[in-house]
Structure formats: C-alpha cells, structure tokens
N, C-alpha and C positions, 0 to 999 in steps of 0.2 A: 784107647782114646777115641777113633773113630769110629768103634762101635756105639761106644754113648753119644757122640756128636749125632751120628744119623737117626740114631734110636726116637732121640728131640727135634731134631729139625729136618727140611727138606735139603738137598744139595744146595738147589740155589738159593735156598737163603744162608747155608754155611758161604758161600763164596760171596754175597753181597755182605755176611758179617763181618769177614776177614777183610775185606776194602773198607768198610766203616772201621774198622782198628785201624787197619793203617790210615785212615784220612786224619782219625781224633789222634796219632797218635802212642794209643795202649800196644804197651807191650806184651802184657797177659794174650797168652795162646787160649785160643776157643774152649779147645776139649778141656784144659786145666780150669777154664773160667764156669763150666756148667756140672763139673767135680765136687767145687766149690760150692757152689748156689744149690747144687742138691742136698750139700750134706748139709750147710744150713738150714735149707728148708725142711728137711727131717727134722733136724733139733728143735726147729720153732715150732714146727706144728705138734712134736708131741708136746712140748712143754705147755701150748697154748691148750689141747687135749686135758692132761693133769691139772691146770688150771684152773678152767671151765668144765671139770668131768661132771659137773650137775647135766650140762648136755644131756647127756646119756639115757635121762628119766624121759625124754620125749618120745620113745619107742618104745612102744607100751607091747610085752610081750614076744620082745626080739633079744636075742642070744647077745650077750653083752658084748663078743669078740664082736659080731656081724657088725653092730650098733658102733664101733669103736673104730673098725677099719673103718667104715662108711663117712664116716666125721675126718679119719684121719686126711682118708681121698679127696674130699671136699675141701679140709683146711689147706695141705697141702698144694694144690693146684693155686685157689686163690692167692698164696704167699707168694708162688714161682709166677704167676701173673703179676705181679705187684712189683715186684724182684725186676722182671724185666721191663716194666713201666720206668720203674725207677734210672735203674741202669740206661736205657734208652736216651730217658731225660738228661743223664748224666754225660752220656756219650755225646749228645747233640751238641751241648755246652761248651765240651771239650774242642768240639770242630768249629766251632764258632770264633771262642777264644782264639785259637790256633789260628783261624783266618783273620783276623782283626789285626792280630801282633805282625801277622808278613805283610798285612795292605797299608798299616799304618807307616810301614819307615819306607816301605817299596819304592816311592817315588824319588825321597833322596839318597836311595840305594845306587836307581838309574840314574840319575843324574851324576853320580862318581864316577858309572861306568860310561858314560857319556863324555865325561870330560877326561876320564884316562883312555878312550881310544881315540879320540881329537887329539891328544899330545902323540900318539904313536903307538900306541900298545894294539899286542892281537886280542883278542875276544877272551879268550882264557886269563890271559894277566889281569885284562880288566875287570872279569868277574873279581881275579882272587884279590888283586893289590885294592879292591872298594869297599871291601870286606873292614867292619867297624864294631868295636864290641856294643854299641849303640844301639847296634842293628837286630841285636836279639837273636831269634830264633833263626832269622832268614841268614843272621853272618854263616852259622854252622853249618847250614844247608846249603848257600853257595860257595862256601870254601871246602866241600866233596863235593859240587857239580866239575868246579874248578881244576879239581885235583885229577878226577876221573879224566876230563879233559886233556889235561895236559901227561897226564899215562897213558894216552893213546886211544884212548874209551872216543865213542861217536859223541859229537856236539849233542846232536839233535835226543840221542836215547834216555842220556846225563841230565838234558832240561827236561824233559817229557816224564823222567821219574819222579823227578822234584818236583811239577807242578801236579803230577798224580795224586802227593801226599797228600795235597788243602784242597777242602771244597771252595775252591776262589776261581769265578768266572775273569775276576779282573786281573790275576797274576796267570791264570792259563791262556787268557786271549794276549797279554804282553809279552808274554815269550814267545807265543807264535808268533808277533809281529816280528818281533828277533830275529827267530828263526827265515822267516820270510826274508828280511832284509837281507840275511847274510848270504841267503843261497843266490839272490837277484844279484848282488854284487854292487848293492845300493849306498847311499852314504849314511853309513851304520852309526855314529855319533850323532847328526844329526834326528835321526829317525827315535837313537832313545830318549833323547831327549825332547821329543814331543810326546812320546810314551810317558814318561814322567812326567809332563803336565797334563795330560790329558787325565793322568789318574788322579792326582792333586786336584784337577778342576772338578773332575768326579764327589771328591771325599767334599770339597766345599760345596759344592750342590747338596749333597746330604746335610752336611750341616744348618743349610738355608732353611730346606723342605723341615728339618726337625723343628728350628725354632719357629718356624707359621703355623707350627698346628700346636704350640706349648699347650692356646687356649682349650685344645680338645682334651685334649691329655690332662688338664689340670681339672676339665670339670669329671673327665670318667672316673679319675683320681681321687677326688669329693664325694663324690658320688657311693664309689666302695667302700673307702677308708673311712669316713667319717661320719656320710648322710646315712649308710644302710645299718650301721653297728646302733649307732642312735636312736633310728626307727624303731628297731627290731626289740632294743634295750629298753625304750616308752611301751612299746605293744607290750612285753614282757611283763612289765610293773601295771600295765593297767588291766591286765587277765590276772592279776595274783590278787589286785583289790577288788575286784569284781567279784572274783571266787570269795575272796573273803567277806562281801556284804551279803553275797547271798546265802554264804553259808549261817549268817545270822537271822534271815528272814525265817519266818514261819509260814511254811506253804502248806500246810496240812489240811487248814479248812479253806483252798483253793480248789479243793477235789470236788466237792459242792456244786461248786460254781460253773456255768453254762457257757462256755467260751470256746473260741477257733484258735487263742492264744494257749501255748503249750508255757504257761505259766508252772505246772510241776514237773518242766524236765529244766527250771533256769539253776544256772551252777555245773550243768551234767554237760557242758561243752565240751574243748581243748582244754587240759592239764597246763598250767606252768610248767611245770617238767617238761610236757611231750614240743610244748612249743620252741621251748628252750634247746631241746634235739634238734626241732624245725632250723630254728635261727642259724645255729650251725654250720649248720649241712649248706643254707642257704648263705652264708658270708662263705665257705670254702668253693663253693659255684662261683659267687660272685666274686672272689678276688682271684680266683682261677682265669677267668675269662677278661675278667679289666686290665691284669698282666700281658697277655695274649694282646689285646688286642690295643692297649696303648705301645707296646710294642710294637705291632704292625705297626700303627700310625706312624711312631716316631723313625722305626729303623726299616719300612716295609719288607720284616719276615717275624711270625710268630715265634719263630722256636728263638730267637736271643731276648725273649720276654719269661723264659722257662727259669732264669737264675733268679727271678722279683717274683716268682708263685709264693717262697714261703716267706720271704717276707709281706706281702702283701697279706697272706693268711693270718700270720702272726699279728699285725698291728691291727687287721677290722677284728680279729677277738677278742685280743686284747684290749681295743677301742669298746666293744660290747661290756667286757665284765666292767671297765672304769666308769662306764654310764649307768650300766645297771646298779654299781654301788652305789655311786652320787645320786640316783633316782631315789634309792634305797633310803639312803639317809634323805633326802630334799620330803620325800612323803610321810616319812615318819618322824620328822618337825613338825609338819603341817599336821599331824594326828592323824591323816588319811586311810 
C-alpha cells in the first residue's frame, strides 16, 4: 500500500491528503482510494482504446503495439487527471457542507452551554447535558469531546481535535475563546454567551451582504443561463442560412471578375457543426466561471459555488438546444 501511495504522490502531499480526509470527513484510506482509481482508470481507457481503435491509422508506419501503448499512456493519465479534478471538487463540497451543518446550529449549541453552566454545571456536563438531536453532526461530536472529558482525557486536547475535523475559522476561534476563558478563570457563562451572539451576528451579516448583491447575481445569472445560450443558438441558425444561400449562388463566372473581394471563397467559412463544438465549449466556460463567481459574490469563497457548475451547465445547453429548436421551427415558417 505505501509503495503505490509514494510511487504517485510526494510525502507531503500524502500527509496534507490524509487532513483533507479527515477535515471532509471520508473514511476511505488513501492507498485503498488510488487502488481503486487505477484499476478504473485501466478499464476506461482500454475500453475507450477498443472503441476509438480507428486512432490507431494516425501513425502511419509505427508497430501497432508501439501505436497502442502510446495512446493507452496518453489516455490514461488524462482520465487519472480528470479523476482527481473530479474527486477534488467532490472533497471541497464535502468540507464545505460539513462546515455549514456545525456553524449553522453552533450558536444555539453555546447558548445551552451558557445557560447550563449559569445554573451550576462544570464545563463537561455542559458540553454533554446541551447535546440536542437538532444539533446534527455537532450533537455526536461534542458528546465524545464530552465523554473524553469526563474519562479523564485533557480539556484542551478533546476541543482542539474536534475543531481540527472542520475547516471552520468561526468554530476554531470559539473554542479558543473557551478555552482561553477557562484557563483565566473568567466568567465562563457569560463569556459564551457572547460567543454565540457574536457568531449569530456574524451569520446575519452574511445574510445582509447576500441579499444587496441579489442584483449582481441575478444579471451574471441572465447573462449565462439565458442571454449567452440564445445568442449562441441565433448565431447558430443564421451561419446554417447563410451556408444555405450561398450554397445556391452561382459563383462560377465570379472567377472572371476583377475584384479585392474574395467573392469565390463565400460559403468556405465556419461550419455549423464546427460552431456548434464552439458554442459548447463556450457555455461550459461560461457557466463554469458564472457559478464560481456568483458564488464569491454571494457566499465570498468560490469553492461552495462548485455544487451549481453542473447545473448551471446543464440548463445554458439545454437552454441552447430549446432555442435552436424554436429558431428551427420560427425560420422554417417564414420559408427562410
């Protein structure tokens, strides 16, 4: 197992993978997960190989084995790149979610724990007796901090593992407050319960900042999903009638003719077809990057705008073909 771990990666990026697992979560071990992904990636790319073996005629004069590995090395890599594009994106997601679920209920977490150490409890009970099946993810997490606690485990070690799990600035800097408190020998009740408004005031401030920029978000929104599919889908049908009028013209005795106008190359443009690739390629850019970035706006961080890429994909293509049909049928009413 850590022969192929190292075989693929550097040390330090196996030990910064293995803190991204645990931060998202995954319980799949490394070396099982690149086992995995390889023997996939074999299967696909020879089956993609078999497929496409017309490939093959493009090496004019090369031993078919040589011709075959070479394709195989080539397809393979691009899939295991792809693979962990993918995966990446998939991990981010995961950390994301995971922080959202502990920051969302966090403040009326602290606030239990605030109000059961005001009546008399020590810091451990209060953790445990606050604990709410409401609380999701974070109940299960602080009833083992809790537990560790009170079996004799260090305060400090117990929170500092559990705030190691989530990439959350706003639950690692509250528990240091915590922590801070209890070693000063501060007034611990009231101190989390300013922790918990403070983060409450936090999450409404986001909320503010999202709804004052709705107007930005709603025209970048337009913009990809509707205005660019449309354009693209017009440009489309008026290069297919184009081709077609000129494909009816007689340019033959234009040859004749004394001109700086390239009148016998008209029709020999872009292809409908090739445009059509264009368009594409050009809606998966653009709703790649309008995800991305109406997410910044709204949430300021790109990566929780990575779960709206395929939908955003999905609906400007699917916006393209519905216009190009209606196009389709609207110009061939008109006899155009």
């Amino acid at each position: 197992m850590k022969v192929i771990e190292r075989l693929f990666l550097p040390l330090s990026l196996i030990k910064e993978l293995e803190r991204q697992f645990k931060v998202s979560g995954i319980k799949i071990k490394l070396p099982t997960l690149l086992i995995r992904a390889l023997v996939i990636d074999f299967i696909l790319s020879f089956l993609i190989l078999i497929i496409f073996r017309d490939l093959f005629q493009y090496y004019k004069g090369v031993n078919i084995f040589i011709s075959f590995v070479s394709y195989f090395i080539f397809v393979f890599f691009i899939i295991f790149f792809v693979f962990a594009f993918l995966f990446y994106a998939w991990m981010t997601y995961r950390k994301i979610m995971r922080r959202n679920e502990v920051e969302d209920v966090l403040p009326d977490y602290l606030e239990l724990v605030s109000a059961n150490v005001g009546a008399g409890m020590t810091i451990d009970q209060a953790l445990l007796y606050s604990v709410r099946d409401k609380f999701g993810i974070l109940a299960e997490e602080m009833e083992t901090v809790a537990k560790k606690i009170m079996s004799g485990g260090d305060l400090n070690q117990a929170i500092t593992e559990f705030t190691e799990k989530y990439d959350s600035n706003t639950l690692k800097k509250s528990f240091i407050l915590l922590l801070e408190s209890l070693e000063s020998g501060g007034e611990v009740a009231s101190l989390i319960s300013k922790i918990a408004w403070g983060v409450k005031e936090n999450q409404i401030m986001k909320k503010e900042i999202a709804g004052s920029v709705t107007m930005y978000t709603i025209f970048i929104g337009f913009a990809s999903l509707i205005a660019a599919p449309l354009l693209y889908s017009l440009a489309h049908r008026i290069i297919i009638i184009m081709s077609g009028l000129t494909g009816k013209l007689d340019l033959s005795s234009a040859a004749t003719v004394s001109t700086k106008l390239p009148i016998q190359n008209l029709g020999q443009g872009l292809s409908a077809t090739d445009f059509k690739i264009f368009a594409y390629i050009m809606l998966f850019m653009t709703s790649l990057f309008s995800a991305l970035i109406i997410s910044t706006v709204k949430k300021g961080s790109a990566k929780e705008g990575l779960k709206n890429i395929p939908v955003y994909v999905i609906v400007s293509m699917g916006l393209f073909l519905l216009f190009s049909i209606i196009l389709t049928s609207l110009f061939s009413g008109l006899q155009i």
